[in-house]
Structure formats: structure tokens, C-alpha cells
C-alpha positions as CSV (number, residue, x, y, z in Angstrom):
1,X,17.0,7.9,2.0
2,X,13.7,7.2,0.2
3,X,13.9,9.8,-2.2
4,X,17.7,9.2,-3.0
5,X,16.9,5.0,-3.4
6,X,13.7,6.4,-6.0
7,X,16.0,9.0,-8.0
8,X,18.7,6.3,-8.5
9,X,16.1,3.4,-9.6
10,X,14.6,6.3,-11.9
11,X,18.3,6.7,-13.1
12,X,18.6,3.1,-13.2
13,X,15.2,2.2,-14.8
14,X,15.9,5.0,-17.6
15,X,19.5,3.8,-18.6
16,X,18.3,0.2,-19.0
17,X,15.6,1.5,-21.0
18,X,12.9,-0.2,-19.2
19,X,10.3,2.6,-19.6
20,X,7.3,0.6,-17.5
21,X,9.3,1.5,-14.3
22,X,10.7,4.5,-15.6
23,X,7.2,5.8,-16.1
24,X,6.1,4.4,-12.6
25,X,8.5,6.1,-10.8
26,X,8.3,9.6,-12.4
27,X,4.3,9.6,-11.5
28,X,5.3,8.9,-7.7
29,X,8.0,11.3,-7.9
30,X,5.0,13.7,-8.9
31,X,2.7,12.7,-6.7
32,X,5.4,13.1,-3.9
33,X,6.0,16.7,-4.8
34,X,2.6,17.4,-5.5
35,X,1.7,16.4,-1.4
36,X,5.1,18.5,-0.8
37,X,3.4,21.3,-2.4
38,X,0.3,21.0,-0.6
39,X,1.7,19.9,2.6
40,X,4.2,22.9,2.3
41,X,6.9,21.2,3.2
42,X,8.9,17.6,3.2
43,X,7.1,14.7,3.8
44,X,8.2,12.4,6.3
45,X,8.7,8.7,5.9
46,X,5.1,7.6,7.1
47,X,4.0,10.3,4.8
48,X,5.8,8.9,2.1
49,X,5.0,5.3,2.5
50,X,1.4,6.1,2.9
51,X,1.3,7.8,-0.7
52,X,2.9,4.6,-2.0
53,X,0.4,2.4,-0.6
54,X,-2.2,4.6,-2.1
55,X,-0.7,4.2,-5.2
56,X,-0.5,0.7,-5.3
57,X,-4.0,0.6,-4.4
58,X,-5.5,2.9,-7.4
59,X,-3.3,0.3,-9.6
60,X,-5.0,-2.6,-7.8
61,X,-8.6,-1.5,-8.5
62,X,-7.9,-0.1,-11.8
63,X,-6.1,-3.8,-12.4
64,X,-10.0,-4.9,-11.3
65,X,-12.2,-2.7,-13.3
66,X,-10.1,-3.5,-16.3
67,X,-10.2,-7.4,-15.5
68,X,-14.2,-7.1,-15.2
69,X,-14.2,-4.8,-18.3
70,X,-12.5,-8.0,-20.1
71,X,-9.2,-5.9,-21.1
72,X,-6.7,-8.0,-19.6
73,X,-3.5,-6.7,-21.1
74,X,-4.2,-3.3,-19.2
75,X,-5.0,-5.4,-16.0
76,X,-1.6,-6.9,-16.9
77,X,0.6,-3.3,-16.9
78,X,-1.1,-2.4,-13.8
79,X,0.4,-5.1,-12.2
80,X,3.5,-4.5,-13.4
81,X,3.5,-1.2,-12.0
82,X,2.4,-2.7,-8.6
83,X,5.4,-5.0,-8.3
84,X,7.3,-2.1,-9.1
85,X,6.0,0.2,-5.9
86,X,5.8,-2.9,-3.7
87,X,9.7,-2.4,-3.6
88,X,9.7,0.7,-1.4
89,X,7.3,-0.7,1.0
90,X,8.7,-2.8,3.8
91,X,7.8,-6.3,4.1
92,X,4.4,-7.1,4.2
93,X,2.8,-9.5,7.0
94,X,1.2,-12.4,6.3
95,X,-2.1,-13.8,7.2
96,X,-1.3,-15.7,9.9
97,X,1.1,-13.0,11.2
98,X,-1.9,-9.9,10.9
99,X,-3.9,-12.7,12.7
100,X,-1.4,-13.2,15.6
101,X,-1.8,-9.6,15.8
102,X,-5.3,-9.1,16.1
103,X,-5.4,-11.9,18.9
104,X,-2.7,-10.2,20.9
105,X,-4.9,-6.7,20.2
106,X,-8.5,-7.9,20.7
107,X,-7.4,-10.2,23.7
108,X,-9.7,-9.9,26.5
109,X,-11.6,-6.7,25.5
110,X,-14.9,-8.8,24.6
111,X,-15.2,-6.8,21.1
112,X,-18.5,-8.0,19.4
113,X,-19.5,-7.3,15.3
114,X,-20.7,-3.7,16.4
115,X,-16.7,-2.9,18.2
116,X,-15.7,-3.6,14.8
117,X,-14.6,0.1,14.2
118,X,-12.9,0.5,18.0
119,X,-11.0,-2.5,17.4
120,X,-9.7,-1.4,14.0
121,X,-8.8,1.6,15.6
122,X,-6.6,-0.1,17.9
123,X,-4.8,-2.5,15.0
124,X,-4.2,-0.6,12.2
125,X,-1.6,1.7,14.3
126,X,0.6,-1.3,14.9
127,X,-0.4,-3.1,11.3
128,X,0.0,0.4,9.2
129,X,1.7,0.1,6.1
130,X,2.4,-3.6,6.9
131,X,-0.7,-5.0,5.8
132,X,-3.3,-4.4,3.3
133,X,-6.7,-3.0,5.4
134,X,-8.6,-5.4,3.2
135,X,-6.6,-8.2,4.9
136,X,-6.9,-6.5,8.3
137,X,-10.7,-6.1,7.5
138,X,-11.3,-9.7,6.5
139,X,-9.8,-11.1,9.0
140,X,-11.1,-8.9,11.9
141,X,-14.9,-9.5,10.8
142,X,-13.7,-13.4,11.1
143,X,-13.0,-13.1,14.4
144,X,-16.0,-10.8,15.7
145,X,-18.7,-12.9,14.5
């Protein structure tokens, strides 16, 4: 299903002429094939999700080198191709919700600053692909000091 909804907003993006997502979505399209190829075989939905979050994170620190290197209008077509990936990720939790989360997780296990990695270890499986880990991080650190 993934791959069908990306070749028809490809189609879609190239019709209308709008060659910002056009151009986005053929260098995931490569990028999926090129894990396909070194996978040696089909990726699965996880798989395929993860490359997309990896994607949109490149674009986000590229959109910050360029912001510190004062070339904003590159910054700016970064984060137009973010908002375009964003669209084939599911919905993504907020704050308060990640927080709820790592309540419910670090409940009773008396984590201090140095379980920081064990208790990461037990959130980002339920928060995966739902949450930035910089949010996850953030927050977690908060509530271990």
C-alpha cells in the first residue's frame, strides 16, 4: 500500500507540475530501492517508515546547518520537502501524549539519570515512528533528574 500511495502522488506531483514533491518523492523512491537492493529483498512497512523518518531527519539538520550558515532560502526548500515526507508517516504524538507515555513506562522502576539508556530502551518500542527521539530524549532526561 505504501508504495502504490508514493507512485500515484509521484504521478500526481508530476502532472501538476509541482516539481519540489516530484523531486522528493523520486529520491525516496531511490532510497527505497537502494535498501531493497541491499536488504535483498522487499522492505516491510517498519522498514519503510523508518527510511522515511531518516529522511526527514537529514532534511531537518541540513534545514539547520543552512539556517546557521545564514542561507535561509535553502533552509526554506528543506522544509518544504519535510512537509512533504511527513504525509506517509502516521500521526505523530504530542508532548503531553510521549509524556503520558513515559509515566505509564518508567512507573515504579525507580530509573535515576544513569537508567537513562535502559529506560529508553523500554519507550522507544511503543513511541517508534510516532515521535521524534529528540522529543522522547528531552522529555525523558526531564523526568530522571
Amino acid at each position: 500500500m505504501f508504495k502504490e500511495q508514493l507512485d500515484n502522488d509521484l504521478k500526481e506531483a508530476i502532472k501538476s507540475r509541482n516539481l519540489l514533491a516530484a523531486d522528493t518523492l523520486r529520491m525516496l523512491k531511490t532510497r527505497i530501492q537502494n535498501e531493497s537492493i541491499a536488504k535483498q529483498g522487499e522492505l516491510g512497512e517498519e522498514d519503510l517508515l523508518a527510511l522515511v523518518s531518516s529522511e526527514i531527519k537529514r532534511r531537518k539538520d541540513s534545514a539547520q546547518a543552512y539556517t546557521a550558515g545564514n542561507r535561509p532560502e535553502l533552509a526554506e526548500k528543506e522544509q518544504r520537502e519535510i512537509a512533504v515526507l511527513q504525509k506517509y508517516l502516521p500521526r505523530q504524538l504530542s508532548e503531553e501524549e510521549v509524556s503520558k507515555i513515559i509515566n505509564e513506562t518508567i512507573a515504579g522502576q525507580n530509573f535515576t539519570e544513569k537508567d537513562f539508556g535502559k529506560a529508553m530502551g523500554m519507550l522507544m518500542p511503543k513511541i517508534k515512528g510516532k515521535a521524534s527521539g529528540d522529543i522522547v530524549s528531552k522529555l525523558l532526561k526531564e523526568k530522571l533528574k
